[in-house]
C-alpha positions in Angstrom: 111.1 49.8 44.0 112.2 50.7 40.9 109.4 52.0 38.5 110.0 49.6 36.1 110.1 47.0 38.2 107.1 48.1 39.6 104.9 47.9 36.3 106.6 44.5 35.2 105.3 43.3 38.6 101.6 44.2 38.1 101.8 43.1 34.8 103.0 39.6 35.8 100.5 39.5 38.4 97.6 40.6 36.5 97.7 38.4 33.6 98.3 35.6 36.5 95.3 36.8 38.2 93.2 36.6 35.2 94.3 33.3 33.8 93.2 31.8 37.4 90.1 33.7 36.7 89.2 32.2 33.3 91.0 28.6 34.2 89.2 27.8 36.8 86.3 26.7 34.6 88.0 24.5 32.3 87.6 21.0 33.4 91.2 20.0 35.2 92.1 23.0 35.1 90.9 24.5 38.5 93.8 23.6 41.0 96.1 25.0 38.1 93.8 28.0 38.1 93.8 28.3 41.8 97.5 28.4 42.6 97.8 31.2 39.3 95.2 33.5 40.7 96.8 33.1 44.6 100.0 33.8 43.4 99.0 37.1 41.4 97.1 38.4 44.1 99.7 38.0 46.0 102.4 39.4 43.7 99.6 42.4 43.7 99.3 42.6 47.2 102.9 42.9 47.5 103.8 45.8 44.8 100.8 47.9 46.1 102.3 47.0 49.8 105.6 48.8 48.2 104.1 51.3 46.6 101.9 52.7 49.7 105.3 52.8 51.5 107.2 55.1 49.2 104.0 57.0 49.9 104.5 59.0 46.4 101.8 60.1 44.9 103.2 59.3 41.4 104.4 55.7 42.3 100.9 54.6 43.7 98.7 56.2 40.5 101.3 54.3 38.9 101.0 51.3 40.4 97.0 51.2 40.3 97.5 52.5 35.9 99.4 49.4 35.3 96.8 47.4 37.0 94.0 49.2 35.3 95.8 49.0 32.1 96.2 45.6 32.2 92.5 44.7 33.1 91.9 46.6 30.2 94.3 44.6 27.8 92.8 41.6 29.3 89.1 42.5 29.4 86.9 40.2 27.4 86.1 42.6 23.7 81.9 42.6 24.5 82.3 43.4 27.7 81.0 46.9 27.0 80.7 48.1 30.6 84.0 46.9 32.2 85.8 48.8 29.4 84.0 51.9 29.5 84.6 51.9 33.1 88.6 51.3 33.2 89.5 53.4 30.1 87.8 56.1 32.2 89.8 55.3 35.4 92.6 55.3 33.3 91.7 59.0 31.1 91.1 60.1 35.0 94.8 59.0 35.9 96.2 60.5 32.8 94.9 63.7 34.1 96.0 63.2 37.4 99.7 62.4 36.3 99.4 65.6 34.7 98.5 67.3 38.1 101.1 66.2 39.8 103.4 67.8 37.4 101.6 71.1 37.7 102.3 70.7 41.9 105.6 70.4 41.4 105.7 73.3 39.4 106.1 77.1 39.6 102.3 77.8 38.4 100.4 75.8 41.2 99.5 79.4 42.6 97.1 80.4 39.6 95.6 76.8 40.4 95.1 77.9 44.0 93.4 81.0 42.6 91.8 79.5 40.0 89.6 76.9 41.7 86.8 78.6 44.0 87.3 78.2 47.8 83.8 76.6 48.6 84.1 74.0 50.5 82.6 71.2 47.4 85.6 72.1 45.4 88.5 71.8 48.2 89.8 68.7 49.9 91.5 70.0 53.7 91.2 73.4 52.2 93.6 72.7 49.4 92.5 72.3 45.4 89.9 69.6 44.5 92.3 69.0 41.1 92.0 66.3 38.9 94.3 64.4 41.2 91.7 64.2 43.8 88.8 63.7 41.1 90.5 60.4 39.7 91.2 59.0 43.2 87.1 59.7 44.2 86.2 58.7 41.1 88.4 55.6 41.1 87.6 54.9 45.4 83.9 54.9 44.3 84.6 52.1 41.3 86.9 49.7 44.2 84.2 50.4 46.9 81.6 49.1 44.5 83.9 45.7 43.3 83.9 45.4 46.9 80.1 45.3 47.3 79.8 42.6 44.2 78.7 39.0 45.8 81.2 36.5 45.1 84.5 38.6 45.6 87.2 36.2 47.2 88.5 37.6 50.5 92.4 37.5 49.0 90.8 39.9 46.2 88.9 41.8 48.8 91.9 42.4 50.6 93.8 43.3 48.0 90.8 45.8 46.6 90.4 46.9 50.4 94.9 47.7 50.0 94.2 49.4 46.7 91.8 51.6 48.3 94.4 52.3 51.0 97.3 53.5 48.6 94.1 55.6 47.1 94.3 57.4 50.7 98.0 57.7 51.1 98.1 59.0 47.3 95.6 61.5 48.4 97.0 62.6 51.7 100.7 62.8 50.2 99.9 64.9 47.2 97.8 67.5 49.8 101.6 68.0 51.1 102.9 68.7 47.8 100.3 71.3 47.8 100.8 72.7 50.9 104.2 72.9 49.7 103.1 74.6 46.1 100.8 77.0 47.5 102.7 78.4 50.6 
């Protein structure tokens, strides 16, 4: 999928997902509401399906930045907590975009040296960077959507597939550092 593409998609299917959210409660508006928040989940489900298999590192934190971004946008103004909580997901990300650059580049040795070799600050014996910080950071904040009561199982599913790109993300980008450090 084209990147592009890719962020118009979540876009689309975010702001669907959210007017089904805030629909619902409007009297006659609920079956309206319904079929907007299916079909964004679903539109969801499928660009996170299509990131995961490109299984780039840079596509999935894409993917998930758009989403997050997008919540943001969309995020009721006194709701204090839910925007302290994604613009730091999405400061994480911004660092993490910024890893992988440095993985593709020449100076991922001095990194290698850099950060020390005890076992808290390695993931598979590789750099815990900020790319691994924002996608612990950012697995913690979907396992604990996960854990609210009320969650619809077509959201769970799509927070249990977000979770899953989280791990391909993670396990792809140890490559490019297997590949950067020799």
């Amino acid at each position: 999928m084209e990147l592009t593409g890719l962020v118009n998609s979540i876009t689309v299917s975010t702001a669907n997902i959210d007017f089904g959210r805030k629909a619902y409660a409007v009297r006659g508006k609920a079956e309206e509401a319904r079929i907007s928040y299916e079909t964004g989940i679903a539109e969801a489900m499928t660009v996170f399906l299509e990131a995961q298999t490109t299984a780039d590192p840079q596509t999935i934190i894409l993917a998930e930045y758009a989403f997050l971004a997008q919540e943001l946008q969309l995020c009721e103004k006194n709701d204090k907590d839910t925007i302290s909580s994604l613009t730091n997901a999405l400061q994480s990300f911004d660092d993490a975009f910024l890893a992988i650059k440095a993985v593709e580049g020449l100076c991922y040795q001095a990194v290698e040296l850099a950060i020390p070799h005890i076992g808290k600050y390695r993931i598979n014996g590789y750099p815990k960077d900020s790319f691994h910080i924002a996608c612990i950071s950012h697995r913690t904040r979907l396992k604990n959507i996960l854990r609210s009561p009320g969650i619809d199982q077509i959201e769970k599913a799509l927070l249990k597939q977000r979770l899953s790109n989280l791990t391909t993300a993670q396990n792809s980008y140890i490559d490019k550092q297997k590949r950067a450090t020799g």
